[in-house]
Phi, psi and omega in degrees: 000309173288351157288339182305277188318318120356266174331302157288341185278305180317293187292327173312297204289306168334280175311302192304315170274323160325308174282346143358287213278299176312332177284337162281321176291333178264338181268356188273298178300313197280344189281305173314320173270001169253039209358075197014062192266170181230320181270005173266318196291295208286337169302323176271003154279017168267309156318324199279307171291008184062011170304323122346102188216155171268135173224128206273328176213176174298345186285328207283355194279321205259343157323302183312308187311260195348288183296354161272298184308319166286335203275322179302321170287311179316318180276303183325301179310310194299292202302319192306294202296336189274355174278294224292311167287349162285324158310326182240044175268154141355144179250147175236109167272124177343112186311166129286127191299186132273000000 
């Protein structure tokens, strides 16, 4: 069982530093074609997961805002009641000693 255990710890780390190593080699390349800029790599991984977005007119500015602003009362509605009842909960009191 502990040759297993061996055996497995060696091929996870063996993978586990490859993609290391690719991951470094990709973070090396995009650093390089961006002339080693770090705020040029990271805007376009912001631009690439879509967090980022181009916005062309104003409709499209105030469209995002709006869908940020609802998604912010939706989380307000869910919390207040659940704070307002953590507040005004029952107090649970200590026994008394003897």
């Amino acid at each position: 069982m502990n040759q297993k255990g061996n055996i497995a710890t060696k091929v996870m780390l063996f993978f586990g530093g490859a993609i290391g190593i690719w991951v470094g080699a990709a973070f090396v390349s995009a650093l390089a074609h961006s002339n080693w800029q770090i705020s040029q790599v990271i805007g376009q991984y912001l631009v690439a997961i879509g967090l980022v977005k181009e916005m062309h007119t104003l409709v499209d500015f105030y469209t995002h805002i709006k869908g940020i602003e609802y998604l912010i009362c939706v989380t307000l509605f869910v919390a207040f009641p659940v704070f307002y009842k953590y507040l005004n909960r029952p107090s649970v009191k200590a026994p008394a000693r003897r």
